[in-house]
DSSP file (Angstrom, degrees, kcal/mol; ACC not computed):
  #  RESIDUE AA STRUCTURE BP1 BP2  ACC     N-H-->O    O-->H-N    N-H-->O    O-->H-N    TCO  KAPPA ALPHA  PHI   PSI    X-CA   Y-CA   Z-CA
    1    1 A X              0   0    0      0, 0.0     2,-0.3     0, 0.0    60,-0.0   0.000 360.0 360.0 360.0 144.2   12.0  -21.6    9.8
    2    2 A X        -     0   0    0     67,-0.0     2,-0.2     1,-0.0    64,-0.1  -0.756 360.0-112.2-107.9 146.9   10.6  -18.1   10.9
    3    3 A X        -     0   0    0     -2,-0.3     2,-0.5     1,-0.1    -1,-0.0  -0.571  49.0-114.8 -77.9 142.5    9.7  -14.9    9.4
    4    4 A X     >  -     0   0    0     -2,-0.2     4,-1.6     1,-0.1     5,-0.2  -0.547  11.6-120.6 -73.5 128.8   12.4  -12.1   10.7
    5    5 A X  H  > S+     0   0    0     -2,-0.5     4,-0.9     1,-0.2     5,-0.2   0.740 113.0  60.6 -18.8 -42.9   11.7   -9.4   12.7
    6    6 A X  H >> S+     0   0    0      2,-0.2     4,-3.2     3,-0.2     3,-1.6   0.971 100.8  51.2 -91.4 -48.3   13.0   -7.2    9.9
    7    7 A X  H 3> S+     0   0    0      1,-0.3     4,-4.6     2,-0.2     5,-0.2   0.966 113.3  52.2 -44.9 -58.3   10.4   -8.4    6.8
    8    8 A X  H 3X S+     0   0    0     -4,-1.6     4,-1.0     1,-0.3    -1,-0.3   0.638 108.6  41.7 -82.7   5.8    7.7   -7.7    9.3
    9    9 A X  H <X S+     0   0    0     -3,-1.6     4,-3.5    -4,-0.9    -1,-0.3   0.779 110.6  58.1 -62.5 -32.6    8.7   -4.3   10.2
   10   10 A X  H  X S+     0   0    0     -4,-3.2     4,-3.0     2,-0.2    -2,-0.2   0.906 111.9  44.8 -56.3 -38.5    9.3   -3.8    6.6
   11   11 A X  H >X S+     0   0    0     -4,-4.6     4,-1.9    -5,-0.4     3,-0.5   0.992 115.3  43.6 -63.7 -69.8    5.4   -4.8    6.2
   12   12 A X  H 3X S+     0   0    0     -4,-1.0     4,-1.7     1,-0.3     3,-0.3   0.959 112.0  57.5 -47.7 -52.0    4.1   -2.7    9.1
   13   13 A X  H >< S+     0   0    0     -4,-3.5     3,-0.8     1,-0.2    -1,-0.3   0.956 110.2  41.2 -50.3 -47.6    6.4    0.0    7.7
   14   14 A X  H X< S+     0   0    0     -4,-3.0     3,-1.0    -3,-0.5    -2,-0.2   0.877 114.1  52.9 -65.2 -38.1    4.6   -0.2    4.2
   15   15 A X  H 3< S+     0   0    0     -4,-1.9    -1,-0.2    -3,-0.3    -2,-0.2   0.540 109.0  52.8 -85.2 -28.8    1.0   -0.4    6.1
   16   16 A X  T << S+     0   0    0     -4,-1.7    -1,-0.2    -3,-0.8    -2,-0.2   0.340 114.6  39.2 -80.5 -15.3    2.1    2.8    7.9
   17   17 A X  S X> S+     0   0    0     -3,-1.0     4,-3.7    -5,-0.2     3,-1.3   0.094  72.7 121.1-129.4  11.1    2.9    4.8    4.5
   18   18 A X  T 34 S+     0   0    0      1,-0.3    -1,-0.1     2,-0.2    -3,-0.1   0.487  73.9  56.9 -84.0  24.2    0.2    3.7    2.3
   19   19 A X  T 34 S+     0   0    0     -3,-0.0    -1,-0.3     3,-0.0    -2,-0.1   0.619 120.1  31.4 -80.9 -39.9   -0.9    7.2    1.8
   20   20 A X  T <4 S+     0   0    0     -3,-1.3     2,-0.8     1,-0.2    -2,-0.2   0.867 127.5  43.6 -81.1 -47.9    2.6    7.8    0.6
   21   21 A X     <  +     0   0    0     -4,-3.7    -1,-0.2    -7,-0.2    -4,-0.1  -0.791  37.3 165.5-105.6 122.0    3.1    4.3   -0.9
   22   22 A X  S    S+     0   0    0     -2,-0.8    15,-1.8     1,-0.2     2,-0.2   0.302  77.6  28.7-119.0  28.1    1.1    2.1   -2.9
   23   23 A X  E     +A   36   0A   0     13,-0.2     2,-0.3     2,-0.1    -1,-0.2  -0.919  62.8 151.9-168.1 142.6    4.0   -0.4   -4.1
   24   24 A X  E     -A   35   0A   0     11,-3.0    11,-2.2    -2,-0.2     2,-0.2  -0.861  40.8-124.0-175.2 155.1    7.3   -1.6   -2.6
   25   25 A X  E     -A   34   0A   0     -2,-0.3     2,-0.4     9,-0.2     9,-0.3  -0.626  31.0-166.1 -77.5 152.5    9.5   -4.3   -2.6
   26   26 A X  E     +A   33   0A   0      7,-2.3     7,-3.7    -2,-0.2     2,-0.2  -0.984  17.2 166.1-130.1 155.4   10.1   -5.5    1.0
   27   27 A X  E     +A   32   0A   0     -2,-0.4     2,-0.5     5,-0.3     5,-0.2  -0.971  30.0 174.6-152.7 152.9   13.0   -7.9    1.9
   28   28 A X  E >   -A   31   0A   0      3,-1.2     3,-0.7    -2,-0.2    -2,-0.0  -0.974  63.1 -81.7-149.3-175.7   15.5   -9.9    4.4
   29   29 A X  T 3  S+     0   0    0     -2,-0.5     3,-0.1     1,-0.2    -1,-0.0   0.432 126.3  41.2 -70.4   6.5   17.7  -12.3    3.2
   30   30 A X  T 3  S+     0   0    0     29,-0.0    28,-2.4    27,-0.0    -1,-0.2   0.560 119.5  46.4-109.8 -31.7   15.5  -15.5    3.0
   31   31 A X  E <   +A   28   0A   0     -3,-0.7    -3,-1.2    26,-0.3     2,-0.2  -0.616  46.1 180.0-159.1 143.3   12.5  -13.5    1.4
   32   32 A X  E     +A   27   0A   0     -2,-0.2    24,-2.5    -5,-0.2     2,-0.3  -0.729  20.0 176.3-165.2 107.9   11.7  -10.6   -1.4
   33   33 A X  E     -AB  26  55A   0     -7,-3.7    -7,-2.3    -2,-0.2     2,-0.5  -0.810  22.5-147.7-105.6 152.0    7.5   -9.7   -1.5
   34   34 A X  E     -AB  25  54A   0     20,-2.0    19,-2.4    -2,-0.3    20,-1.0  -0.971  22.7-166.4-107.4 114.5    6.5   -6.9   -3.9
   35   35 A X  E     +AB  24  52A   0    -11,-2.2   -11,-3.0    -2,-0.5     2,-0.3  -0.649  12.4 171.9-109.0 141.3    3.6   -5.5   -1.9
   36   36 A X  E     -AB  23  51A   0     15,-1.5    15,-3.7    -2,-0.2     2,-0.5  -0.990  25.7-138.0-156.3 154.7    1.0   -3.0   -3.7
   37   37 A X  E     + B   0  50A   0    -15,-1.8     2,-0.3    -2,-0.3    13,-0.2  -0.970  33.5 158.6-112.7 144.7   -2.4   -1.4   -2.7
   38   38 A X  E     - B   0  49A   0     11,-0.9    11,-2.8    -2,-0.5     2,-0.4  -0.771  43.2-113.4-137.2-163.6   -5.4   -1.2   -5.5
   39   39 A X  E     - B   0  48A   0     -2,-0.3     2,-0.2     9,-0.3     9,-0.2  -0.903  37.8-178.4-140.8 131.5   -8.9   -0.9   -5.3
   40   40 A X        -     0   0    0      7,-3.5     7,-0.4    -2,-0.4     2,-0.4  -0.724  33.8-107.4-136.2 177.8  -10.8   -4.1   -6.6
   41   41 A X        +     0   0    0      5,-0.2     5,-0.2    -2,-0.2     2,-0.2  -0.908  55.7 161.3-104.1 129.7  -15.0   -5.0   -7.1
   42   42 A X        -     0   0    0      3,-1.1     5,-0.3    -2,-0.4    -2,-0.1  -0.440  64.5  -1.1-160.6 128.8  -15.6   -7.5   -4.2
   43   43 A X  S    S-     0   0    0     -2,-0.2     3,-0.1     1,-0.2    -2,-0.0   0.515 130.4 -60.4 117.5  36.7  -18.3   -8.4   -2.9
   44   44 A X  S    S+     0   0    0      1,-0.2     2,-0.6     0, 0.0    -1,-0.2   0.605 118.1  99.2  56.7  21.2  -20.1   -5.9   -5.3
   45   45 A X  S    S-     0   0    0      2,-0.0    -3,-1.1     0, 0.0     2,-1.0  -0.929  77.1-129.1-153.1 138.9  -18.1   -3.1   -3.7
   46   46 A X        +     0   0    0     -2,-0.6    -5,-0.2    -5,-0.2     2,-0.1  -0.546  45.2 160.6 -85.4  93.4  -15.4   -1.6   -4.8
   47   47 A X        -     0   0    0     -2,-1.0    -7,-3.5    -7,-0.4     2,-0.4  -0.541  45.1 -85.6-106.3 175.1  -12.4   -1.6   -1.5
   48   48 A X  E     -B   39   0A   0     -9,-0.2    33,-0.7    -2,-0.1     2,-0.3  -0.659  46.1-172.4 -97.9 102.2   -8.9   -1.2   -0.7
   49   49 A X  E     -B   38   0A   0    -11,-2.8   -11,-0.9    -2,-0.4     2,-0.5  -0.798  28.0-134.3-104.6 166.9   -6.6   -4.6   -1.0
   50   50 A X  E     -B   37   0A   0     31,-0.3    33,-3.0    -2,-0.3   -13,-0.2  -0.928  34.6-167.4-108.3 120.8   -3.2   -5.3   -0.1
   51   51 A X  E     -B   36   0A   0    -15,-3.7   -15,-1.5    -2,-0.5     2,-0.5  -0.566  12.5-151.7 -87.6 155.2   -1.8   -7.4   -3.4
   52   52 A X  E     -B   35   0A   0    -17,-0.2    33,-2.3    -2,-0.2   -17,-0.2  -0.882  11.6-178.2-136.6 124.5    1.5   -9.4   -3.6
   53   53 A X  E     +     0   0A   0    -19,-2.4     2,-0.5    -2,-0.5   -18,-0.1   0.898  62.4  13.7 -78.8 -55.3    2.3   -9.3   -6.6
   54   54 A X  E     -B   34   0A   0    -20,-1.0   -20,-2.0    -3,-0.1     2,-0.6  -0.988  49.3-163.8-151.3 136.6    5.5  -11.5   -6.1
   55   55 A X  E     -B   33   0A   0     -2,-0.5     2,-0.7   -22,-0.3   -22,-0.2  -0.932  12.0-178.5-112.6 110.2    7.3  -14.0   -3.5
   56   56 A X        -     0   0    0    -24,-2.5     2,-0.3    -2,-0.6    -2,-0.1  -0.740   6.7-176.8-119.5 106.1   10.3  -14.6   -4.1
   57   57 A X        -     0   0    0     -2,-0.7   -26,-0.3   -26,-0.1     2,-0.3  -0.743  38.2-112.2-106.6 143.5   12.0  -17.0   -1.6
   58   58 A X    >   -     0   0    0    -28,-2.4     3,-3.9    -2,-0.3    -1,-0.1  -0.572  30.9-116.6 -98.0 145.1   16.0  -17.5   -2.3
   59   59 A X  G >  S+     0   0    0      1,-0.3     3,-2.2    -2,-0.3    -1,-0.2   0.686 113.6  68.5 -55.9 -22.9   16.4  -21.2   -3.6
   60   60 A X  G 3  S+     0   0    0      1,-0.3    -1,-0.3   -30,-0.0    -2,-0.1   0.699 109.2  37.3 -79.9 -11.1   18.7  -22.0   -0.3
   61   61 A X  G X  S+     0   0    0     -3,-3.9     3,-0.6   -31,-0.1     2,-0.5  -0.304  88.5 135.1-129.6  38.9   15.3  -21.5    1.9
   62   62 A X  T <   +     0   0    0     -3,-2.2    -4,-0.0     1,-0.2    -3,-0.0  -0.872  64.3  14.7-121.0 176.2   12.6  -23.0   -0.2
   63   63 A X  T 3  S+     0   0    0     -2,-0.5    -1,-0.2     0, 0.0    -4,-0.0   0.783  91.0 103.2  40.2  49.2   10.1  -25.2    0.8
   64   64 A X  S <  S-     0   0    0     -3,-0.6    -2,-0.1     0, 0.0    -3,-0.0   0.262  95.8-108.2-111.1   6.9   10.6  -24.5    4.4
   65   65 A X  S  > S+     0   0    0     -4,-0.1     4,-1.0     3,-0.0    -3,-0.1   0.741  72.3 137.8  30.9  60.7    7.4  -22.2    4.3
   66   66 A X  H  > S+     0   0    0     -5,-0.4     4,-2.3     2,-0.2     5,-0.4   0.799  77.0  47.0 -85.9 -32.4    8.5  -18.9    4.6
   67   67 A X  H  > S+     0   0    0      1,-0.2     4,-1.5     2,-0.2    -1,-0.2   0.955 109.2  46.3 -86.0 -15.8    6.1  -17.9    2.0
   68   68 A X  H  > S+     0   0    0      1,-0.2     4,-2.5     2,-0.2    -1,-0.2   0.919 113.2  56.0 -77.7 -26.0    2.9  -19.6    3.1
   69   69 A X  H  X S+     0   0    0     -4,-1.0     4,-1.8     2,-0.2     5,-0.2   0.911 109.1  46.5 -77.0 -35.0    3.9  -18.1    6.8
   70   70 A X  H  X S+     0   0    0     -4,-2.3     4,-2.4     3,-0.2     5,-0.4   0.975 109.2  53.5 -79.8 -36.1    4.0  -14.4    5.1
   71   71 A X  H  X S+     0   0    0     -4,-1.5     4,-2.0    -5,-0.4     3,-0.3   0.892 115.7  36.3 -16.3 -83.9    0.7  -15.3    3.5
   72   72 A X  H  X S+     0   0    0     -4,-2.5     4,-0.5     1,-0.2     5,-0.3   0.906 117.5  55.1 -34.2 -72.1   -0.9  -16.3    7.4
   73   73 A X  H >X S+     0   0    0     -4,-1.8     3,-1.7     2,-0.2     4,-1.1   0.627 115.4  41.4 -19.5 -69.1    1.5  -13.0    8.7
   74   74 A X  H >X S+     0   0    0     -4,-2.4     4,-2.7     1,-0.4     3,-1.9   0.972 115.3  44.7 -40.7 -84.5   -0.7  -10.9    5.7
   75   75 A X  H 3< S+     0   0    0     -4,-2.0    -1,-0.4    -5,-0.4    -2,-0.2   0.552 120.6  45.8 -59.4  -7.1   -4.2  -12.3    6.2
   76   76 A X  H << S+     0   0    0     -3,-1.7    -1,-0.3    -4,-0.5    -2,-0.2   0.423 124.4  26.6-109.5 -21.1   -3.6  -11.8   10.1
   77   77 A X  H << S+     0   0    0     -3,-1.9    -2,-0.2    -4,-1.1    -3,-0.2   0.527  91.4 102.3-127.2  -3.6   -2.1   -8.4   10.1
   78   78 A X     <  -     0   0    0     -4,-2.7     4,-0.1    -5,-0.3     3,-0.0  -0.449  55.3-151.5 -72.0 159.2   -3.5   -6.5    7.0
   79   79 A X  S    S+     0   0    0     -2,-0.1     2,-0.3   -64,-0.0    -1,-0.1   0.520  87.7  67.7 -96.9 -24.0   -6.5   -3.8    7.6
   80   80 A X  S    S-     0   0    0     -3,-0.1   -31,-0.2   -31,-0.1   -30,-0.1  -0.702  98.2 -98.1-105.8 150.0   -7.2   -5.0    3.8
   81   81 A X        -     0   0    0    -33,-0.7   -31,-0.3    -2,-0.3     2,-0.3   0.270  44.6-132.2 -24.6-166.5   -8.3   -8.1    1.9
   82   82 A X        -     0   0    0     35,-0.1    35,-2.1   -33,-0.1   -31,-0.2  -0.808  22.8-170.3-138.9 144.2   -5.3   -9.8    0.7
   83   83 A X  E     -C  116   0B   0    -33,-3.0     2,-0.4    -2,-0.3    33,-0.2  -0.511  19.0-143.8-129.0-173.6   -5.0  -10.9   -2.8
   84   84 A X  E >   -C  115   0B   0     31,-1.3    31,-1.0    -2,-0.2     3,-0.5  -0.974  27.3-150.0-173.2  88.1   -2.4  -13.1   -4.4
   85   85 A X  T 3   -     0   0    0    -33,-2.3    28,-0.1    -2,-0.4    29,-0.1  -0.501  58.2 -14.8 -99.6 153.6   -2.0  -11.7   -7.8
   86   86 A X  T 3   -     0   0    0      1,-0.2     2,-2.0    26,-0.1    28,-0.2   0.701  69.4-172.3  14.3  53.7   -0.9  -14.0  -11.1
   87   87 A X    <   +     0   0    0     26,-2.7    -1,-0.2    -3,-0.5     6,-0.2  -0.533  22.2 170.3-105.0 118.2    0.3  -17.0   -9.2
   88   88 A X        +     0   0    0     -2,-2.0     2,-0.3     4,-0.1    -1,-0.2   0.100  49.0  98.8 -96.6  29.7    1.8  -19.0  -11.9
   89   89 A X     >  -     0   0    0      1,-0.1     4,-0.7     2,-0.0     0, 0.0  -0.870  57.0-160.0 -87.9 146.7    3.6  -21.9   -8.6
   90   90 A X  T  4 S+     0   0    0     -2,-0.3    -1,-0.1     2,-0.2     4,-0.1   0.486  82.1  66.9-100.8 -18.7    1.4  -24.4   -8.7
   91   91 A X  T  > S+     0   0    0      3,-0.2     4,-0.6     2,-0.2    -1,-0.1   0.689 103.9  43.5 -92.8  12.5    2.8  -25.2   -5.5
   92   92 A X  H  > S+     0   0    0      2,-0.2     4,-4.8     3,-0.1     3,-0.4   0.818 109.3  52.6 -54.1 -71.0    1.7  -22.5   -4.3
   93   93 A X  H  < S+     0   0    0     -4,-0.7    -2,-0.2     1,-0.2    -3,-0.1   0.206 101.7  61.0 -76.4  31.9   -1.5  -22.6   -5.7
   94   94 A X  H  > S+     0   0    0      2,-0.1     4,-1.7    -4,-0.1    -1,-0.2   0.654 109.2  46.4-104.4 -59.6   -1.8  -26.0   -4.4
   95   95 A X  H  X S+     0   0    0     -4,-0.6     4,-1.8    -3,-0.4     6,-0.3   0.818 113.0  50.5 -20.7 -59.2   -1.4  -24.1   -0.9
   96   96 A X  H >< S+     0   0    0     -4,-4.8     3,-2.5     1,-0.2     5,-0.4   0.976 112.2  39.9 -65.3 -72.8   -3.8  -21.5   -1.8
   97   97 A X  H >4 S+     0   0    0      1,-0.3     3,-2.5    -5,-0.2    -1,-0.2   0.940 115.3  58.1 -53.5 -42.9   -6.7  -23.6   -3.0
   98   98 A X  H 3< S+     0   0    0     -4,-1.7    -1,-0.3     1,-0.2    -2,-0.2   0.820 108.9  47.3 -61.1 -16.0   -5.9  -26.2    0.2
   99   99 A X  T << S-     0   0    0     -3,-2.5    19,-0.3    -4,-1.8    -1,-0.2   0.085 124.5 -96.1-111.9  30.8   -6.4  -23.2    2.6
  100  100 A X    <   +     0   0    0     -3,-2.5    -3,-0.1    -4,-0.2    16,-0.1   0.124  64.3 156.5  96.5 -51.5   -9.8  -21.6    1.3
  101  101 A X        -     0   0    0     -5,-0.4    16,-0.2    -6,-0.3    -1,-0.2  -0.041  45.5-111.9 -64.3 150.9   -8.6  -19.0   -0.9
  102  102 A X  E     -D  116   0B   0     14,-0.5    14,-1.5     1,-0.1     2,-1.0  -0.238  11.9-145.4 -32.5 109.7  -10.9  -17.6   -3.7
  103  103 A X  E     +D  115   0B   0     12,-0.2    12,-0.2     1,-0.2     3,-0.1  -0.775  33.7 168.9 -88.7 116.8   -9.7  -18.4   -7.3
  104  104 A X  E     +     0   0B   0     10,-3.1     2,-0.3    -2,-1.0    -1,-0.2   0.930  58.2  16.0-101.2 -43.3  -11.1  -14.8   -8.5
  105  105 A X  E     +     0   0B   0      9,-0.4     9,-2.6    -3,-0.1     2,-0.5  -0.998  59.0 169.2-125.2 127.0   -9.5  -14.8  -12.0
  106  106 A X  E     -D  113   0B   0     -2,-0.3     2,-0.4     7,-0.2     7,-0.1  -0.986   6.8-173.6-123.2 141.1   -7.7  -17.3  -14.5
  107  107 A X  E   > -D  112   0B   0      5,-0.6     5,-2.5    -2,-0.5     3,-0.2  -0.999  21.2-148.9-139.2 158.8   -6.8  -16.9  -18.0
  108  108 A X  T   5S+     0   0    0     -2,-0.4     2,-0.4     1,-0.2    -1,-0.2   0.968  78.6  67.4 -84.7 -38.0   -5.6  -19.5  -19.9
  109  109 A X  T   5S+     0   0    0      1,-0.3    -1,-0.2     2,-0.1     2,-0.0  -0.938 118.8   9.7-117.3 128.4   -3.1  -17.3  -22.3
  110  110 A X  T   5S-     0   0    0     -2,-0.4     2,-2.5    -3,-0.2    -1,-0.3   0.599 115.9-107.7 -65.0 140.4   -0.7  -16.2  -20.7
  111  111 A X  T   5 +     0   0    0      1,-0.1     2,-0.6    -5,-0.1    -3,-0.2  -0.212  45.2 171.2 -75.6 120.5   -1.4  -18.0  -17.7
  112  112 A X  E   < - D   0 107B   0     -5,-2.5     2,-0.8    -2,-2.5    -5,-0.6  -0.760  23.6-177.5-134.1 135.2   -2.7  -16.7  -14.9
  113  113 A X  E     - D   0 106B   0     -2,-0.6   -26,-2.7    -7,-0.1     2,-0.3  -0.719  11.6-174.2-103.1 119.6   -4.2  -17.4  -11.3
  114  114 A X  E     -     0   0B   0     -9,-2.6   -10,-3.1    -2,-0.8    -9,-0.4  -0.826  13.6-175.1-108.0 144.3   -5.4  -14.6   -9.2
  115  115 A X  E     -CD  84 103B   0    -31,-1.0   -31,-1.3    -2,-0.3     2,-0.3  -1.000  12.9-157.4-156.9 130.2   -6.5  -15.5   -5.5
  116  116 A X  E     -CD  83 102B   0    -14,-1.5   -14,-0.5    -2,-0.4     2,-0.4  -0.770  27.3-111.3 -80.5 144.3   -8.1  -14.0   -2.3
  117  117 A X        -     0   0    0    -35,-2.1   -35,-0.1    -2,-0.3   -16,-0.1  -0.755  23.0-117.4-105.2 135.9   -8.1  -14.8    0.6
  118  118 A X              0   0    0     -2,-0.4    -1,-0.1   -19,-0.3   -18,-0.1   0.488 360.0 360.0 -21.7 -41.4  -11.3  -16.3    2.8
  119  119 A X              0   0    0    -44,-0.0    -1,-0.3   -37,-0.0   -38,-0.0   0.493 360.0 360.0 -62.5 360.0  -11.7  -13.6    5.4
């Protein structure tokens, strides 16, 4: 299964507006990301990330990897870090930890796993 054409205009459209936008949902009919830019500490300097807050893949398409492919898509086409924010799948964050990224924050109550990505 493939990412559409339409999410990743949707992306490039957000990535085009982030003077205007620092949060949006983007979607197609497999797929629903909430994309946001903040300003984080890494690497003892404080920059510009692109966050996803939330992947939401509709149950009729999951585990076909449309979200680890918008993940790559992200880490291949952002100008900013990319972070992974409070991701409480563990099979995700089974993914994440198998592919390098940075566990940057957990807490235990409520739980949450926050993740970077290597580049």
């Amino acid at each position: 299964m493939e990412l559409s054409e339409e999410i990743k205009a949707q992306f490039f459209e957000f990535l085009s507006k982030t003077r205007l936008l620092k949060n949006r949902w983007i979607s197609d009919e497999k797929i629903k990301v909430y994309l946001r830019l903040s300003w984080r500490k890494y690497n003892n300097q404080v920059q510009q990330f692109l966050d996803i807050a939330a992947i939401e893949v509709d149950e009729e398409y999951r585990f076909q990897g449309l979200g680890k492919q918008f993940l790559q898509f992200c880490r291949s086409n952002s100008p900013y870090p990319v972070m992974v924010e409070n991701c409480d799948n563990p099979h995700l964050r089974n993914h994440l930890q198998k592919q390098g990224w940075n566990l940057i924050e957990q807490i235990d109550y409520p739980p949450r796993w926050d993740y970077y990505s290597p580049d």
